[in-house]
C-alpha positions as CSV (number, residue, x, y, z in Angstrom):
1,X,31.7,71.6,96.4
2,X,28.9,74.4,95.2
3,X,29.7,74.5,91.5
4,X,28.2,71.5,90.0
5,X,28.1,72.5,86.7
6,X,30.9,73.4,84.4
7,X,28.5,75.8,82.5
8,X,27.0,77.8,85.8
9,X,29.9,78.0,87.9
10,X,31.7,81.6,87.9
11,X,34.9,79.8,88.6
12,X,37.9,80.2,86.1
13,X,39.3,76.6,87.0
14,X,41.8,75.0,83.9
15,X,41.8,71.6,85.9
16,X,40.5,68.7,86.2
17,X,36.4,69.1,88.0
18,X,35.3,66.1,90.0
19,X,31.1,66.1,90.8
20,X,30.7,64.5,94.0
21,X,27.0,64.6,93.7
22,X,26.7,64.9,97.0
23,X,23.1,65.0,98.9
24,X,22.0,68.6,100.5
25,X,22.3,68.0,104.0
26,X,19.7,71.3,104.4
27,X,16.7,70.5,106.4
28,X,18.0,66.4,107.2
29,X,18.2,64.9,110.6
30,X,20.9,65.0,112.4
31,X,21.9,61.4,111.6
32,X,21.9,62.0,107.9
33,X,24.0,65.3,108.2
34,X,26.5,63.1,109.6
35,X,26.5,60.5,106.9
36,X,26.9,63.4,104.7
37,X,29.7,64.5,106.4
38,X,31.6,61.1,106.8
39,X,31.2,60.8,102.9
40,X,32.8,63.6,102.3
41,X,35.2,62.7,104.8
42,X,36.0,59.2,102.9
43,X,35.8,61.2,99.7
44,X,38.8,63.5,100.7
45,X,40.9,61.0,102.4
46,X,40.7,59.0,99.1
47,X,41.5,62.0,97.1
48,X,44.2,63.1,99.2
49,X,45.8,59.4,99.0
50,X,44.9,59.3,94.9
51,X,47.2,63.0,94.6
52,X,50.0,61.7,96.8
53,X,50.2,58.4,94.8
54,X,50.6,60.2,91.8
């Protein structure tokens, strides 16, 4: 999360970049900050379970 952009990001990263696209929670209710943050929530759990059945 925060580099987006292969080309912007400062990062020296050699793997694999995922883009979540992921909606700015800056400035949303509180409701939609936490639908935000149960995504990303889901998102990690599946990654998590995607590395370990690897």
């Amino acid at each position: 999360m925060g580099c987006s952009a292969d080309d912007v990001c400062p990062a020296g990263w050699a793997g694999e970049n995922r883009d979540w696209n992921l909606e700015d929670p800056d400035g949303k209710s509180a409701a939609d900050v936490g639908r935000i943050r149960d995504e990303i929530q889901q998102r990690v759990i599946d990654l998590v379970d995607e590395i370990e059945s690897a």
